[in-house]
C-alpha positions in Angstrom: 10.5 -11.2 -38.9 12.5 -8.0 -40.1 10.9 -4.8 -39.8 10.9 -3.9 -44.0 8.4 -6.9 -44.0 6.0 -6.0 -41.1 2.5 -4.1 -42.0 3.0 -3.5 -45.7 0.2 -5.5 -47.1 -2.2 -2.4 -48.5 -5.9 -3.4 -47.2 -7.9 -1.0 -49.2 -5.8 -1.8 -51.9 -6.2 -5.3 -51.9 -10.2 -5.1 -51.1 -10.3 -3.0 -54.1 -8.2 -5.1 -56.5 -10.6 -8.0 -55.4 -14.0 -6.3 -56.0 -12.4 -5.5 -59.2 -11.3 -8.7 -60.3 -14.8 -10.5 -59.3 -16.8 -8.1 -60.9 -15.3 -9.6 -64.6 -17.3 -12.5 -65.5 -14.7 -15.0 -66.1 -17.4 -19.2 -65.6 -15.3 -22.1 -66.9 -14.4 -21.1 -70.8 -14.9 -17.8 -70.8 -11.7 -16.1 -69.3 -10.7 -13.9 -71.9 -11.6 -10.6 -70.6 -10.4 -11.2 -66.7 -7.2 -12.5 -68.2 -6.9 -9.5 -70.3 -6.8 -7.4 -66.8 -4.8 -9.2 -64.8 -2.2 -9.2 -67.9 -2.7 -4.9 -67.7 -2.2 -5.0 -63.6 1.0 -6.9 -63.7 2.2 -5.6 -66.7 2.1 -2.4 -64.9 4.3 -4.2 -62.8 7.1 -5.3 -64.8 6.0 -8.4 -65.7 6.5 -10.3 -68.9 3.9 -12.9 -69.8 2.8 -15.6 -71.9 -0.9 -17.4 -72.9 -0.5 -21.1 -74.1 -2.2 -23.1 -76.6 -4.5 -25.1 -73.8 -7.0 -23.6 -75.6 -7.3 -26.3 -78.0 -8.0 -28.3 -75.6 -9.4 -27.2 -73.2 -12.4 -25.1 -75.7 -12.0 -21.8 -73.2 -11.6 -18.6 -75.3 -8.1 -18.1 -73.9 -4.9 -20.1 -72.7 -3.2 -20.2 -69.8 -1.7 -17.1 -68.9 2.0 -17.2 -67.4 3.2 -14.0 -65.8 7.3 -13.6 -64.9 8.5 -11.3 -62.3 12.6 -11.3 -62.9 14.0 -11.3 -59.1 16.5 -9.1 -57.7 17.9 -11.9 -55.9 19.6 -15.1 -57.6 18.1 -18.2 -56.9 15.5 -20.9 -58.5 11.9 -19.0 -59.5 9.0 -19.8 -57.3 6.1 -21.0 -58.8 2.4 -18.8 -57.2 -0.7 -20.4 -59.0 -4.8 -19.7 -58.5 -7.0 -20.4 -61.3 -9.7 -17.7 -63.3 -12.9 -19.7 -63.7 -15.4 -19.1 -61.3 -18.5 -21.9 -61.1 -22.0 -20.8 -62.1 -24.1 -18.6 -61.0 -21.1 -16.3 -61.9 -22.2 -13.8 -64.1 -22.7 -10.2 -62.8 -21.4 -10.3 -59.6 -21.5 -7.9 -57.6 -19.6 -7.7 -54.4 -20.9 -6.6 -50.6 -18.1 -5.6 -48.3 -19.8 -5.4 -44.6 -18.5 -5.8 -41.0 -14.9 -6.7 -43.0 -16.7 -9.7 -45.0 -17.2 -10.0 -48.6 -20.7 -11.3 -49.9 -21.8 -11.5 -53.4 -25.7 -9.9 -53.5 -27.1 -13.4 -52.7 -28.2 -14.0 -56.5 -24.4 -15.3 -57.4 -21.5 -16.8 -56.2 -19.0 -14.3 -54.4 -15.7 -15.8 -56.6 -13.3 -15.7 -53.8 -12.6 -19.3 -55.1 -10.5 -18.6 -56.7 -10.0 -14.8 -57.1 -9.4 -13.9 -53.7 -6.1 -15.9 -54.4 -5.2 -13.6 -57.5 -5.9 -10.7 -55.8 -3.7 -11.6 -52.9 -1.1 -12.7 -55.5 -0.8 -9.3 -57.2 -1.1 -7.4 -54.0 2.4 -9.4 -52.6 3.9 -8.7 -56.1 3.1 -5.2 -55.9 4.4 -4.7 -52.0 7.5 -6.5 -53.7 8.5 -3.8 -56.4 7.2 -0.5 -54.8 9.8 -1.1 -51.9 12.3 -3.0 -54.1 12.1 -5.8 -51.5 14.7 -8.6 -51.6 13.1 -11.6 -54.0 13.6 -14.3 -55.9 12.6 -14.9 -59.5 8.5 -15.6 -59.8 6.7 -17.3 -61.9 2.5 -16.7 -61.5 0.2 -19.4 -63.3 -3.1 -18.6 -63.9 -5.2 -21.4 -65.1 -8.4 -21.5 -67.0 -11.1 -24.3 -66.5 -10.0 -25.6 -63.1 -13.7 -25.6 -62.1 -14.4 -28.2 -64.8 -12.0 -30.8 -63.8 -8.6 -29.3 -63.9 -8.5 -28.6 -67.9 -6.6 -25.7 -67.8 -3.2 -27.2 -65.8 -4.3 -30.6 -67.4 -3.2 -29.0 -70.6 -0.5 -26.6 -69.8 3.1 -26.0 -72.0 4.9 -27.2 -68.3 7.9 -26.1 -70.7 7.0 -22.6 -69.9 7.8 -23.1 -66.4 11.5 -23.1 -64.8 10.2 -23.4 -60.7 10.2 -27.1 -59.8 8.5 -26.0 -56.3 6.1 -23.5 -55.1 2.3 -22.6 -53.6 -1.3 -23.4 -54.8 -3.9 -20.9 -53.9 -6.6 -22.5 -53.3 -8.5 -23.3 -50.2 -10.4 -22.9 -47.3 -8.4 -22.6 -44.1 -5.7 -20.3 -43.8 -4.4 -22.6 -40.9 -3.0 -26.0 -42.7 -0.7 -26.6 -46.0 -2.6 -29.5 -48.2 0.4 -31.8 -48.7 -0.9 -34.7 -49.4 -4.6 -34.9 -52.2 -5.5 -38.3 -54.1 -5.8 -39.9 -57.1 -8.6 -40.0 -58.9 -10.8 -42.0 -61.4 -14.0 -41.1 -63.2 -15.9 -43.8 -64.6 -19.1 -44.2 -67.1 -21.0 -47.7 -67.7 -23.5 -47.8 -70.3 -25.9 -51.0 -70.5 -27.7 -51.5 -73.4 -31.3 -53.7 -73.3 -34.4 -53.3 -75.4 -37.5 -51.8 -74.9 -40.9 -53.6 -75.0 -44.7 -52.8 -73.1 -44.3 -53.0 -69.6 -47.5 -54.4 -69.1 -48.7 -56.2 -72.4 -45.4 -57.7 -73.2 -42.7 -57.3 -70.9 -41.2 -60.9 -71.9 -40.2 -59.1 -74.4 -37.8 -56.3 -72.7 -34.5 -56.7 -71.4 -34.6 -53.7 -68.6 -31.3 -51.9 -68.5 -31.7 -50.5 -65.1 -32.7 -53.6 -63.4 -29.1 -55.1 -64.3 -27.3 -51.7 -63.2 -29.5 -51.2 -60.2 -28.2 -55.2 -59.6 -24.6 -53.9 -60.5 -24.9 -51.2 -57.8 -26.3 -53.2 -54.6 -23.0 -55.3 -54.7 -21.0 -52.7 -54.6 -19.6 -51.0 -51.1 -19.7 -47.3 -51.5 -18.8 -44.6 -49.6 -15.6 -44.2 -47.1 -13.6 -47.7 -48.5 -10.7 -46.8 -45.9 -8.5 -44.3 -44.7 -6.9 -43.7 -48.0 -9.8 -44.4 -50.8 -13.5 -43.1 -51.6 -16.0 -44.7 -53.8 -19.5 -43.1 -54.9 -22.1 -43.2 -57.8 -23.4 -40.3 -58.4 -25.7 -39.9 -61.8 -28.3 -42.3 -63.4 -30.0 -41.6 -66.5 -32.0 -43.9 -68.3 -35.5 -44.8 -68.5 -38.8 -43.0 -70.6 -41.6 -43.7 -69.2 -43.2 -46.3 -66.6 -45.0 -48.5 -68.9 -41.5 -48.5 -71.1 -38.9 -51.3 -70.6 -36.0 -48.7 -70.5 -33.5 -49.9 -73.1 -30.6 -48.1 -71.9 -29.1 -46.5 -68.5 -25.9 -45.0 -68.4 -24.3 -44.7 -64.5 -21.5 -41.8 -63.5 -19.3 -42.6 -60.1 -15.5 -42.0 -58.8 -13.4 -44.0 -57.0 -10.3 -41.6 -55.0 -7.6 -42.8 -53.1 -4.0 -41.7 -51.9 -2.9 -45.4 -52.6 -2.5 -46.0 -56.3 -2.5 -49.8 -55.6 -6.0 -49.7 -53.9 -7.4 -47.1 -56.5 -6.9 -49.2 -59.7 -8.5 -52.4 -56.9 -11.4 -50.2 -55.9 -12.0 -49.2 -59.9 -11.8 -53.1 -61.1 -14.1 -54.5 -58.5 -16.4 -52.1 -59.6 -16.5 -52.8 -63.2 -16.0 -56.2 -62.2 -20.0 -56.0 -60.2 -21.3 -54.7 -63.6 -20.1 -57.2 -66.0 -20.9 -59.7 -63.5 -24.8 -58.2 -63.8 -24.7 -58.2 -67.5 -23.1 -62.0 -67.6 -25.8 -62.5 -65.2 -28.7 -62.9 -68.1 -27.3 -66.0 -70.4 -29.8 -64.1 -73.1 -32.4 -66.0 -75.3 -33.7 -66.7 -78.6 -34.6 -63.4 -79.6 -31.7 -61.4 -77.5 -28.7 -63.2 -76.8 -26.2 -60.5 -77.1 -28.3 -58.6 -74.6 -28.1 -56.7 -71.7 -24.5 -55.2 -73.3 -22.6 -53.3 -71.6 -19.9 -50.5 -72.4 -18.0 -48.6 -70.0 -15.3 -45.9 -69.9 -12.6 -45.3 -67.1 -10.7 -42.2 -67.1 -8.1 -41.0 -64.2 -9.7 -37.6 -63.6 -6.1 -36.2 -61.4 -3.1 -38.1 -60.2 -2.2 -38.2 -56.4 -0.1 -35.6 -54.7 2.4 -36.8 -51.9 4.5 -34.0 -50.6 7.1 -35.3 -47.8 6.9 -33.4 -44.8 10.4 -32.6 -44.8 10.1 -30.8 -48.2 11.7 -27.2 -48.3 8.0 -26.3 -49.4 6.7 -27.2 -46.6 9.1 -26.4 -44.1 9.9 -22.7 -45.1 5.7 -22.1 -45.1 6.3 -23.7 -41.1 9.1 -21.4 -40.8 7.6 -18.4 -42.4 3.7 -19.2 -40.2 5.9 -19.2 -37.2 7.6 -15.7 -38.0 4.4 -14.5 -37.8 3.3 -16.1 -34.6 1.0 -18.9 -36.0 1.0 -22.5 -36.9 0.7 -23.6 -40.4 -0.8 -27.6 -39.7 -0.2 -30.6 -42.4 -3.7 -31.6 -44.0 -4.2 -34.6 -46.1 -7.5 -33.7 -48.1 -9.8 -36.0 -50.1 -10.3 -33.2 -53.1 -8.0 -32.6 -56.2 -6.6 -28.9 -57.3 -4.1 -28.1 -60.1 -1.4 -28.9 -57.7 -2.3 -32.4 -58.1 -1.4 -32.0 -62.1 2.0 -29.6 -60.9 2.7 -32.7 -59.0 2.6 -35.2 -62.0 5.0 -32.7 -63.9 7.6 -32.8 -61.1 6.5 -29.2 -59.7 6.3 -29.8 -55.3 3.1 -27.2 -55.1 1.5 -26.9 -51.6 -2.1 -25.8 -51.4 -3.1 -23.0 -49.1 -6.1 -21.1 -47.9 -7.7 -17.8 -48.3 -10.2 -18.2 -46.1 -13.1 -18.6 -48.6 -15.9 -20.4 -47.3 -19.0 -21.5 -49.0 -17.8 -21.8 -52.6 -19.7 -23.0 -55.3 -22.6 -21.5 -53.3 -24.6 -18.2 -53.0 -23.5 -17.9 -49.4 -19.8 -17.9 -50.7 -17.7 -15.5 -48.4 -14.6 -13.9 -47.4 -13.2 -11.7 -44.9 -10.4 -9.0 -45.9 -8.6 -9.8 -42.8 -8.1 -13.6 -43.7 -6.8 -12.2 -47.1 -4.6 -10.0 -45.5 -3.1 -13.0 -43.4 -2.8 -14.7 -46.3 -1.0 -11.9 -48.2 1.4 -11.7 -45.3 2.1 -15.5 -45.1 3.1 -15.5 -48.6 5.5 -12.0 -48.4 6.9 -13.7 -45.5 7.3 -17.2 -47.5 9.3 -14.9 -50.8 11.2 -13.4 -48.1 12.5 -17.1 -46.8 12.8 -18.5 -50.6 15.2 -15.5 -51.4 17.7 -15.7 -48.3 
């Protein structure tokens, strides 16, 4: 690696521009005011920028915001991306650093996911023009709702954007480059009965959960294969014991990196629920009962990145500069890259070394941030040759 690149990444300054960042409350919708000071820190920087209209959409209290670092080398723009929105408990954080390890106080999350990304974002960008380092064009997306299933890229102006590759900050291990994340779909079924007394007239009832609890028990959930995932996760229905419940509603997901088996997977399942329903051939005084109504909706298309992918072989190249090993992971989880993806944008995921997220225990240490800052000086370096 050339000397101008070695040891520039600022620790203090990045641990700082972290603890600052986290302390602006910024849960799914309400990203206003740490947009509003990332816009000040990278305006500082030269950057232009522009907030879209996912808005609308998306019901946060500010758009996307799109930040553009003209390069001083020619050369396609790279596209760096993290999201704002933190999960709950995520108001009024306040940051421990110990031992080299950010906590939050134990009463909220930390935010590393996925701040610890912007922060190391802004640091590289600032090593970049306060020693005029060789780079190409970049283009920083900053998404809003991510933590609320992707609303933020699902809604982006992609017409914004000129990079057609680039890097997703957002995971764990600072060791692999996601390249390959699955479809998913998010489904809702909704049988309808009637109520009656449970125990002076049952006859009477037709019990909703009794024809979804049949649904469920033929279906196989869990691991499917290799490639697909299938799980029912919410049941609602039901008022009392002594009340026929009228009226269940079931929430699951089927994911898979096959398309073919995901759309399978989704119409066995609704086919096990109509088959309950169809079960009961009704009577006199219900015939058009149990009913049932059901929603499917693809929650995030698949990603597929081919190993031989200048995205993935310049992060190799630029791990290997460094002296480590960036590995190929196939994960079972979806991020924004997974909509970048859709929109023709090849977007590798990579770590920050958050652990814990969406928990009180959520952590970070500075010097997996400062890896992670280097990897990614090292990656600009590569991309502007």
């Amino acid at each position: 690696m050339d000397n101008e690149y070695t040891e520039m990444i600022n620790t203090e300054r990045l641990a700082n521009l972290f603890t600052r960042i986290v302390e602006i409350d910024s849960v799914s919708g309400h990203e206003h005011a740490v947009s509003v000071e990332i816009r000040k820190i990278a305006q500082a920087l030269g950057a232009v920028y522009e907030i879209d209209d996912s808005d609308r959409n998306t019901g946060s209290n500010t758009g996307n915001l799109i930040l553009k670092f003209k390069g001083n080398r020619p050369g396609k723009p790279l596209l760096l991306s993290a999201h704002m929105d933190t999960v709950e408990p995520g108001c009024g954080i306040k940051p421990r650093l110990q031992n080299g390890v950010f906590t939050s106080d134990g009463s909220t999350i930390l935010g590393a996911d996925d701040k610890s990304a912007i922060a190391i974002i802004l640091e590289v960008i600032t090593v970049l023009i306060e020693n005029q380092l060789p780079h190409c064009p970049l283009e920083f997306v900053l998404t809003t709702c991510e933590e609320i299933g992707l609303k933020g890229a699902k809604h982006f102006d992609f017409s914004l954007l000129s990079a057609t590759k680039g890097y997703v900050l957002d995971t764990s291990d600072i060791g692999i480059i996601v390249t390959k994340a699955p479809a998913a779909n998010r489904l809702e079924f909704k049988i309808i009965g009637k109520d009656a007394h449970a125990g002076v007239a049952p006859e009477e009832g037709v019990n909703a959960i009794y024809y979804a609890s049949k649904a469920i028990a033929g279906l196989e959930l869990g691991r499917i294969d290799h490639e697909t995932t299938c799980n029912i996760g919410v049941i609602t229905g039901g008022i009392a014991t002594n009340i026929i419940p009228n009226m269940v509603i079931v929430r699951g997901e089927v994911r898979s990196h096959n398309n073919d088996k995901l759309k399978m997977v989704t119409e066995r399942i609704v086919k096990s629920f109509q088959n309950s329903v169809q079960s009961r051939a009704g009577d006199g005084k219900n015939p058009d009962l149990p009913r049932l109504e059901y929603t499917i909706e693809n929650d995030f298309p698949l990603t597929n990145i081919p190993e031989d992918h200048p995205v993935i072989t310049i992060a190799q190249q630029a791990a290997k500069n460094l002296g480590r090993s960036l590995k190929f992971k196939s994960t079972g989880g979806g991020s924004d890259a997974n909509i970048f993806f859709e929109n023709g944008i090849m977007a590798g995921v990579i770590g920050t070394g958050m652990t814990d997220m969406h928990t009180v225990r959520e952590s970070i240490k500075l010097e997996d941030m400062v890896q992670t800052a280097n990897l990614l000086l090292e990656i600009i370096r590569l991309n502007s040759l």
